[in-house]
KOLDO-698845 format. One line per 2 residues: number of its first residue (from 1); their letters; for each residue x, y, z of C-alpha. Coordinates in steps of 0.02 Angstrom, whole numbers, plus 50000, padded with zeros to 5 digits. Layout:
N
NUM	a	X/Y/Z | ...
***
This chain:
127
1	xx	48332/51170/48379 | 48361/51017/48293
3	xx	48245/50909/48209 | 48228/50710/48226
5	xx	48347/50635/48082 | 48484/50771/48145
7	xx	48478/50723/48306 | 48495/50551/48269
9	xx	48629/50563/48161 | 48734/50658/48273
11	xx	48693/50525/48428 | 48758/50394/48311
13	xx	48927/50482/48272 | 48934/50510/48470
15	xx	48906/50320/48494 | 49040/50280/48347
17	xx	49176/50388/48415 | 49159/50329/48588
19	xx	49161/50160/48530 | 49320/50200/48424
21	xx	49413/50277/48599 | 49356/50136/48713
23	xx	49425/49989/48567 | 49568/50095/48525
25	xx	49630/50110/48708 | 49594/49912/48743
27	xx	49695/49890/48575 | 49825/50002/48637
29	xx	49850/49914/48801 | 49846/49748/48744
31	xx	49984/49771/48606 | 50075/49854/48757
33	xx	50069/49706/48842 | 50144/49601/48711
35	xx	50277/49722/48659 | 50410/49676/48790
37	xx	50497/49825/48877 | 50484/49991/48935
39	xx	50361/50099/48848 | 50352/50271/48832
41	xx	50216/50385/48793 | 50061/50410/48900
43	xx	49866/50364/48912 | 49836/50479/48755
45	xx	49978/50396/48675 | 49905/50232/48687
47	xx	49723/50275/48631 | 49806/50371/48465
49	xx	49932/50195/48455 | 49748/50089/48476
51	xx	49656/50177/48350 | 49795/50197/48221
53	xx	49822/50005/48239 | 49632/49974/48219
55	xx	49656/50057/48063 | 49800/49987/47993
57	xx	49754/49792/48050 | 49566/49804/47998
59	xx	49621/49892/47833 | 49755/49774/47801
61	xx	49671/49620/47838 | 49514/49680/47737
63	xx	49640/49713/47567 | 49696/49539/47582
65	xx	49543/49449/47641 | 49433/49472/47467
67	xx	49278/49518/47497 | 49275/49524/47693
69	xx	49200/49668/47782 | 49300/49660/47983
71	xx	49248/49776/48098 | 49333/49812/48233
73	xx	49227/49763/48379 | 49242/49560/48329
75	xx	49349/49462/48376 | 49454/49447/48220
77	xx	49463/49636/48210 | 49513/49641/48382
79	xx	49653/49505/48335 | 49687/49598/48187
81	xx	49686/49783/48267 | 49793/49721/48405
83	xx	49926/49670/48268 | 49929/49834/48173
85	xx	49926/49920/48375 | 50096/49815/48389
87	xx	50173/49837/48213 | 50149/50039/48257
89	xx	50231/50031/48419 | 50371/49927/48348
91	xx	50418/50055/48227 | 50403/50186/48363
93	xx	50520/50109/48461 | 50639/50092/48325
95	xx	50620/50264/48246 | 50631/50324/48417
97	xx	50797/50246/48462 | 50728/50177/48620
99	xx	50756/50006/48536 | 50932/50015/48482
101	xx	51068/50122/48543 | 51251/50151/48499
103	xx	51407/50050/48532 | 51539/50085/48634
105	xx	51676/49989/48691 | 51693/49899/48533
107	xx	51517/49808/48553 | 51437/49794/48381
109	xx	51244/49840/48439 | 51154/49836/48609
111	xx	50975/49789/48637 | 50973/49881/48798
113	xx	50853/50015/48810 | 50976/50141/48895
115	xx	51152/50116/48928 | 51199/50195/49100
117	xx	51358/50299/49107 | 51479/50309/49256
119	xx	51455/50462/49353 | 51600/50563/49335
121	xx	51610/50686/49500 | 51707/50849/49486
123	xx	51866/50850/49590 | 51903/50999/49692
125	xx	52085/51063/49617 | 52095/51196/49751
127	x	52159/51066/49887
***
């Protein structure tokens, strides 16, 4: 059905994108590990977080290292993936509002994840 070079080709894109979800979830876990605290999302949420910081690290670090090609599977991309992994959950956090929440009390900010309230039971008026 398909001939040689085709088949090639489309083994290589296999290998690449497997590669690219294996390094993205091991990025994703390890800037998980760093960031302190609760996190939310899932496994899925992590692989996107990994590749997307892949991305963003490698790309930065290769516009500001001159002439550098990084890929991803070194260890400086891994260093460098990690970072943009963490820089993406950061901002996820804080767009999220899991990182900051609202004062009360006359507190100015809290850097608790979730503030518990006092459960306030019904009382029976029919006593």
């Amino acid at each position: 059905m398909f001939d040689d070079n085709t088949t090639r080709i489309l083994q290589e894109a296999v290998n690449e994108m497997l590669v690219w979800v294996g390094f993205g979830t091991l990025v994703g876990l390890a800037a998980k590990a760093i960031m302190p605290g609760k996190d939310p999302g899932g496994a899925v949420s992590t692989l996107l977080m990994g590749i997307g910081g892949s991305v963003v690290g490698c790309g930065t670090l290769m516009f500001f290292w001159d002439g550098a090609r990084v890929t991803p599977i070194s260890t400086v991309g891994f260093l460098a993936a990690t970072g943009g992994a963490f820089i993406l959950l950061f901002f996820y956090r804080l767009l999220s509002g899991s990182f900051f929440s609202e004062a009360e009390d006359g507190e100015r900010w809290l850097h608790r994840r979730r503030r518990r309230r006092r459960a306030r039971g019904l009382v029976d008026e029919s006593i």
